[in-house]
C-alpha positions as CSV (number, residue, x, y, z in Angstrom):
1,X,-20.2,-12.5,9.9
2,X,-20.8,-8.8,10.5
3,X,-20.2,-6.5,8.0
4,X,-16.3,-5.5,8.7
5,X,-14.8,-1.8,7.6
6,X,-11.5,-3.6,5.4
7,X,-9.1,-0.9,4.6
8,X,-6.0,-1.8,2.2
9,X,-2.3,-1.1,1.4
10,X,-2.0,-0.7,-2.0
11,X,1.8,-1.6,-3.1
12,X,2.8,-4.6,-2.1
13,X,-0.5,-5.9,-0.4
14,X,-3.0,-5.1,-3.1
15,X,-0.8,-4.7,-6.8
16,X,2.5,-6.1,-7.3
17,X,3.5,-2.7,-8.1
18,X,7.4,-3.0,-8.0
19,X,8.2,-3.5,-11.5
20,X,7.2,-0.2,-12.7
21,X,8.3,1.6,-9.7
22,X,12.1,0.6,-10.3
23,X,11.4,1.1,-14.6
24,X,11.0,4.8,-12.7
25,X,13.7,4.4,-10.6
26,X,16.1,3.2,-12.9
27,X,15.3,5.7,-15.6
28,X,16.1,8.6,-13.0
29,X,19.2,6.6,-11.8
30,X,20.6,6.1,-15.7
31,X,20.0,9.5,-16.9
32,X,22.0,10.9,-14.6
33,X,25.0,7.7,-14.7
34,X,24.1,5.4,-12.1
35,X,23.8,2.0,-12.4
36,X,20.3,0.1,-12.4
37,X,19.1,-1.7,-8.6
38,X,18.2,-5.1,-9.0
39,X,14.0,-5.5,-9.2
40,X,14.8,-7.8,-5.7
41,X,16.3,-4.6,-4.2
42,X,13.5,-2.3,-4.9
43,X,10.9,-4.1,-3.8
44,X,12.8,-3.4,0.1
45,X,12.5,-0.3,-0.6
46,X,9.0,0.6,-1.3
47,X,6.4,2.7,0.8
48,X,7.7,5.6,2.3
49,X,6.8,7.5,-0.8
50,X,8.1,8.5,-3.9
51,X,10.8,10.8,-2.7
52,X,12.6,7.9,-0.1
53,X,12.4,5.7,-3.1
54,X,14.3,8.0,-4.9
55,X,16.5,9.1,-1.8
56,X,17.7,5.4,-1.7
57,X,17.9,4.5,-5.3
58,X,20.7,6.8,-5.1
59,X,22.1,5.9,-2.1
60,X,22.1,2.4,-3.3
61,X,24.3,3.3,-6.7
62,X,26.9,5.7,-5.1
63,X,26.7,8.9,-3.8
64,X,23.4,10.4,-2.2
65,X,21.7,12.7,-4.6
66,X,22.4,16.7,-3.7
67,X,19.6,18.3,-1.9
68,X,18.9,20.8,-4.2
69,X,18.3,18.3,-6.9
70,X,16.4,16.0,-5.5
71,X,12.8,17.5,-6.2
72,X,13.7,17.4,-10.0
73,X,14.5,14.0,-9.6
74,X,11.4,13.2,-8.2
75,X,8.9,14.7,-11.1
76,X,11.5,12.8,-13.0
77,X,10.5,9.5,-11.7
78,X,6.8,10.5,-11.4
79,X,6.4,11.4,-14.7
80,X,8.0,8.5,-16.2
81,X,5.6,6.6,-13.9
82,X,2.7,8.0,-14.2
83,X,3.4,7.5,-18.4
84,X,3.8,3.4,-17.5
85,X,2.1,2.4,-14.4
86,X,0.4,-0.7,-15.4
87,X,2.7,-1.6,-17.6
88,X,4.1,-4.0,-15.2
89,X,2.0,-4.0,-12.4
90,X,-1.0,-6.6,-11.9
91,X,-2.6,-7.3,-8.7
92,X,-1.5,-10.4,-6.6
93,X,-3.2,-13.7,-6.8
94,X,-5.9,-14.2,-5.8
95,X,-6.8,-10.2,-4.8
96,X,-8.7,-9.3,-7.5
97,X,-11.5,-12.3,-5.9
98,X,-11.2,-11.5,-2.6
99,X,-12.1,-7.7,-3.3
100,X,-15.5,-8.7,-5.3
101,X,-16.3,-11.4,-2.7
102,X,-16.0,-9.1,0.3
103,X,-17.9,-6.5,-1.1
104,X,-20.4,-8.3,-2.4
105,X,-20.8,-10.2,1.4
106,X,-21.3,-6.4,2.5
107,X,-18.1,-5.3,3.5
108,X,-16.7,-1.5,3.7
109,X,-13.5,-1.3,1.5
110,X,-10.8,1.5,1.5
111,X,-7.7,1.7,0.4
112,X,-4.7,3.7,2.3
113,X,-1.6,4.5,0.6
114,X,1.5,6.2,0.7
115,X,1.5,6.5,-2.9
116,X,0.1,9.9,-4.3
117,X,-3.9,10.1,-4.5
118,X,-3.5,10.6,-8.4
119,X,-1.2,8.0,-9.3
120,X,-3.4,5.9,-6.9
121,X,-6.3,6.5,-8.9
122,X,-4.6,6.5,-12.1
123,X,-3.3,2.9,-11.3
124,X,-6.4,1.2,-9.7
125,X,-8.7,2.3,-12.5
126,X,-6.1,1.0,-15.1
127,X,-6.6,-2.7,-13.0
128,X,-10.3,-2.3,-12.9
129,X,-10.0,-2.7,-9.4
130,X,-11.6,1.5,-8.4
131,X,-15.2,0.1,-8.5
132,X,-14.9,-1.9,-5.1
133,X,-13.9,0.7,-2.7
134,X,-15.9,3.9,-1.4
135,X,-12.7,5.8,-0.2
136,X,-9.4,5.8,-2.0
137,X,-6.8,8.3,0.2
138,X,-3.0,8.5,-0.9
139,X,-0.3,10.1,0.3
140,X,-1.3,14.2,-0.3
141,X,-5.0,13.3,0.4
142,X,-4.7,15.0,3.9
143,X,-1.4,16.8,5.7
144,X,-0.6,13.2,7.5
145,X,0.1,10.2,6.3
146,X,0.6,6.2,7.1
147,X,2.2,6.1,9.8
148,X,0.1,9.1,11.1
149,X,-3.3,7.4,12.2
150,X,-4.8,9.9,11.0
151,X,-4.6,8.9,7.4
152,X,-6.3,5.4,8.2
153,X,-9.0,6.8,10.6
154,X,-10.1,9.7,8.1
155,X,-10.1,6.5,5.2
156,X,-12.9,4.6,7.8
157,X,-14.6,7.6,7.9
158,X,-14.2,8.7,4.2
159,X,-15.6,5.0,3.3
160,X,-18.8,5.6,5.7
161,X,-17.3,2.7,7.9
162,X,-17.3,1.6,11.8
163,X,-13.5,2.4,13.0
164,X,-14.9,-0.1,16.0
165,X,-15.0,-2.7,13.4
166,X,-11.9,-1.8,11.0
167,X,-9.0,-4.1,9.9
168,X,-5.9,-2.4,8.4
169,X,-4.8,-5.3,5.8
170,X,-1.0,-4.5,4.4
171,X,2.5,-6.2,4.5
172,X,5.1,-3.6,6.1
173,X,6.1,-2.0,9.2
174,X,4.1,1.0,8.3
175,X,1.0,-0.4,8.1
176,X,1.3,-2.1,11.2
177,X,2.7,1.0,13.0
178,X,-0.5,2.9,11.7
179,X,-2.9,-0.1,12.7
180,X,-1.4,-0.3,16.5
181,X,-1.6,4.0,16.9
182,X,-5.2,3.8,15.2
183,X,-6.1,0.9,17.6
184,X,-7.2,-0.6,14.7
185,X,-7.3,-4.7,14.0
186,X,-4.3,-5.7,11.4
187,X,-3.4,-8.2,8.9
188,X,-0.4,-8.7,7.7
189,X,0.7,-10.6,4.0
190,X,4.1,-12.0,4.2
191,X,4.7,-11.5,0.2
192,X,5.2,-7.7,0.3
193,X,7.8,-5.5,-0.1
194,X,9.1,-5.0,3.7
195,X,12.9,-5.5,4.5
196,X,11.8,-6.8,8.0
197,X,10.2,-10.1,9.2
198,X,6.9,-9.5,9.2
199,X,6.3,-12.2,11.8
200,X,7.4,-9.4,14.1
201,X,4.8,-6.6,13.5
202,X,2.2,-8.0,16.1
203,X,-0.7,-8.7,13.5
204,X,-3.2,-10.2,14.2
205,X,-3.3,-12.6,11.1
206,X,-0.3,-12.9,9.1
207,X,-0.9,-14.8,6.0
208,X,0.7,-16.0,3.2
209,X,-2.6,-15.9,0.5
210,X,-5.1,-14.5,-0.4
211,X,-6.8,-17.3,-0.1
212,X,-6.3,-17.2,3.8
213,X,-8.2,-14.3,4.2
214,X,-11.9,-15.0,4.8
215,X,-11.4,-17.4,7.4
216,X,-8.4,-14.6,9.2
217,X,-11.5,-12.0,8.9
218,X,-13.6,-14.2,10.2
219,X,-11.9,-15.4,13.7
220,X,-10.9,-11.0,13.8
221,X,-14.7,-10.6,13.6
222,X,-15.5,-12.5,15.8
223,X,-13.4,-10.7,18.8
224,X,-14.8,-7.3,18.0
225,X,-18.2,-5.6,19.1
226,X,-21.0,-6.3,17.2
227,X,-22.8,-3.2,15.1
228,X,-25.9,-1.3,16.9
């Protein structure tokens, strides 16, 4: 197989990030008298960013948070993130592998996220995961973001990859909306965080493992042009 441009998700596809997203969430939520949300129920509502988290934490536990508070209440939940983001969080079977495998078979690897470029950092580095990819973009990397195409085509090119031979790998309607605008080739996981069936997104692999994904890159590889 020729060398592919593999471009990740990061919660919820790469890192099983939930866990220390809702201690955030929940520590914002109880210091101002709201109830906790279930770990089950935050893990619907990850990756549209920091601030929706927070938008439906509180919608979630009562009232909507006022508008006017609602940027305190984000730095809230990001600093009590940033100060425990691995505390929880460990990447998903079988990912930590498949990342050394595929780039040790010669593949380009990126990673995309709707999580700020910091915190992105700050978390991969903590997993010893940062070595394997050549462009790491969050969410305040450029003015767009996932599911701007934008944000996935300037990853490809950040990475030094072909976008003629890309694959978007996540697990949520966002990724798959940004795959489809970037005419880009997607895989889907069905153990992320989306509230919708991701057997409607349209990917072109939807798997269910890690372990599935060689031979899904594979038959994808084999349907796109070959390098010059």
């Amino acid at each position: 197989m020729q060398p592919l441009t593999l471009i990740f998700d990061l919660d919820g596809t790469l890192v099983d990030t939930a866990p220390d997203l809702a201690g955030a969430m929940n520590a914002v939520l109880a210091a101002h008298g709201r109830p906790e949300v279930p770990l089950h129920e935050v893990r619907h509502m990850v990756g549209r960013g920091a601030r929706k988290l927070i938008e439906r934490g509180f919608e979630t536990t009562g009232a909507p948070a006022e508008a006017e508070a609602l940027d305190g209440h984000v730095a809230a939940f990001l600093a009590h993130y940033a100060a425990h983001i691995a505390d929880g969080s460990v990447p998903f079977p079988g990912a930590r592998e498949a990342l050394a495998r595929l780039r040790a078979e010669g593949h380009t690897l990126g990673v995309c996220t709707n999580k700020p470029e910091a915190l992105t950092h700050l978390l991969l580095d903590r997993l010893g995961l940062s070595p394997h990819f050549s462009a790491i973009l969050g969410a305040d990397t450029l003015p767009v973001r996932k599911p701007d195409p934008r944000h996935l085509m300037e990853t490809i090119v950040r990475a030094g990859g072909d976008p003629k031979r890309a694959v978007m790998i996540g697990d949520s309607e966002i990724d798959a909306e940004t795959a489809k605008a970037a005419g880009v080739k997607l895989v889907i996981f069905t153990f992320g965080y989306s509230a919708f069936d991701p057997a409607t997104f349209g990917a072109d692999a939807l798997l269910h493992g890690y372990d599935e994904l060689p031979a899904a890159l594979a038959r994808i590889a084999a349907t796109l042009p070959g390098q010059p």
